[in-house]
NUPA-74270 format. One record per residue (C-alpha): z, x, y; residue in one letter. Coordinates in steps of 0.05 Angstrom, whole numbers, padded with zeros to 5 digits, always signed. Layout:
// residues N
ZXYA...
This chain:
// residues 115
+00000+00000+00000X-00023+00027+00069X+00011+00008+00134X-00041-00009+00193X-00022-00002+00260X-00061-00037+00318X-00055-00024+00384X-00051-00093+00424X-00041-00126+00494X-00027-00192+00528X-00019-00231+00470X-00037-00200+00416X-00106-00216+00414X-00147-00156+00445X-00146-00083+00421X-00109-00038+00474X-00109+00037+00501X-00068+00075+00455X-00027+00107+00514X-00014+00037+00555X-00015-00007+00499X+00036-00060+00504X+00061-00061+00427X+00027-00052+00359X+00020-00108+00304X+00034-00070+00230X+00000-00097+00170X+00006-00078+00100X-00066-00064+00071X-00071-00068-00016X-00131-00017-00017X-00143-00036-00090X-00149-00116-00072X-00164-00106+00004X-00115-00160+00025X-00081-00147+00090X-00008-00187+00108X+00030-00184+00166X+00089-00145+00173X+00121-00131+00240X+00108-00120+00317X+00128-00057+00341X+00155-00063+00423X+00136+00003+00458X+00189+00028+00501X+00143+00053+00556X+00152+00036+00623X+00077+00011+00625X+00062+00041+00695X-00008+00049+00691X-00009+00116+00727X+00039+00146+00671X+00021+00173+00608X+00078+00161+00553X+00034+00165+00491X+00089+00204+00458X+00125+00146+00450X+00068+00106+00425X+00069+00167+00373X+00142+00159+00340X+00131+00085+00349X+00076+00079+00301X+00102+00144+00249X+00101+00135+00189X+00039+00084+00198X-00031+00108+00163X-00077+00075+00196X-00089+00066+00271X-00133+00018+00303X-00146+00025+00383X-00188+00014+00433X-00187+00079+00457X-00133+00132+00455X-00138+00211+00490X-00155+00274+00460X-00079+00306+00470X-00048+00242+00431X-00109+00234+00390X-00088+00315+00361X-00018+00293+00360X-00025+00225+00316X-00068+00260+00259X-00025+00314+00252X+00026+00258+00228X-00025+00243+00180X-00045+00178+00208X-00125+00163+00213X-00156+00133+00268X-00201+00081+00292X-00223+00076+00357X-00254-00003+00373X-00270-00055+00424X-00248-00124+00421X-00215-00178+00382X-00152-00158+00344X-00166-00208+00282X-00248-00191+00286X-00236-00118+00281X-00187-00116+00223X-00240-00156+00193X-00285-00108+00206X-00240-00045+00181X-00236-00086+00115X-00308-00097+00103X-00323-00034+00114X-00263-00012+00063X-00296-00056+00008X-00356-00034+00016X-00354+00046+00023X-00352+00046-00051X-00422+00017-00052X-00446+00065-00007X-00504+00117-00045X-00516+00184-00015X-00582+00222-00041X
């Protein structure tokens, strides 16, 4: 079982910054039967200035995660967050639309045929 962590705003429904997100919604993902349940929200404890980055705490907020999906997130976090072993995937848009995405394209990597 692998823990995905999304990066969210407002309510929940868009994919945010990784640095100024708001909180993260964790699901647990079966890899063998693809079926993805919630789990938790995760409050940052930023103080959500915009001209402040606190992406560390986004960091140990999400450990122990292994998946992270964001809209975006910088090249300094972006070093920090896969040295904790946690991949990531960097999106635009609607929270539910792109962990449907992430699973389709987890059920169907199998399938994929390289010459």
């Amino acid at each position: 079982m692998k823990k995905i962590a999304i990066a969210v705003k407002e309510n929940g429904k868009k994919v945010e910054h990784f640095g100024i997100c708001e909180y993260f919604i964790i699901y647990d993902y079966d890899e063998q039967t693809h079926n993805v349940a919630y789990k938790d929200v995760i409050f940052s404890s930023k103080s959500h200035d915009k001209n402040s980055e606190e992406w560390e705490k986004s960091a140990d907020a999400i450990d122990g995660c292994d998946i992270l999906i964001c809209e975006k997130i910088g090249l300094v976090a972006k070093t920090e967050v896969k040295k904790r072993g946690i991949k990531i995937l960097e999106d635009e848009g609607n929270t539910e639309d792109l962990l449907d995405k992430f699973i389709k394209i987890e059920t169907n990597k199998n399938n994929i045929k390289l010459p």
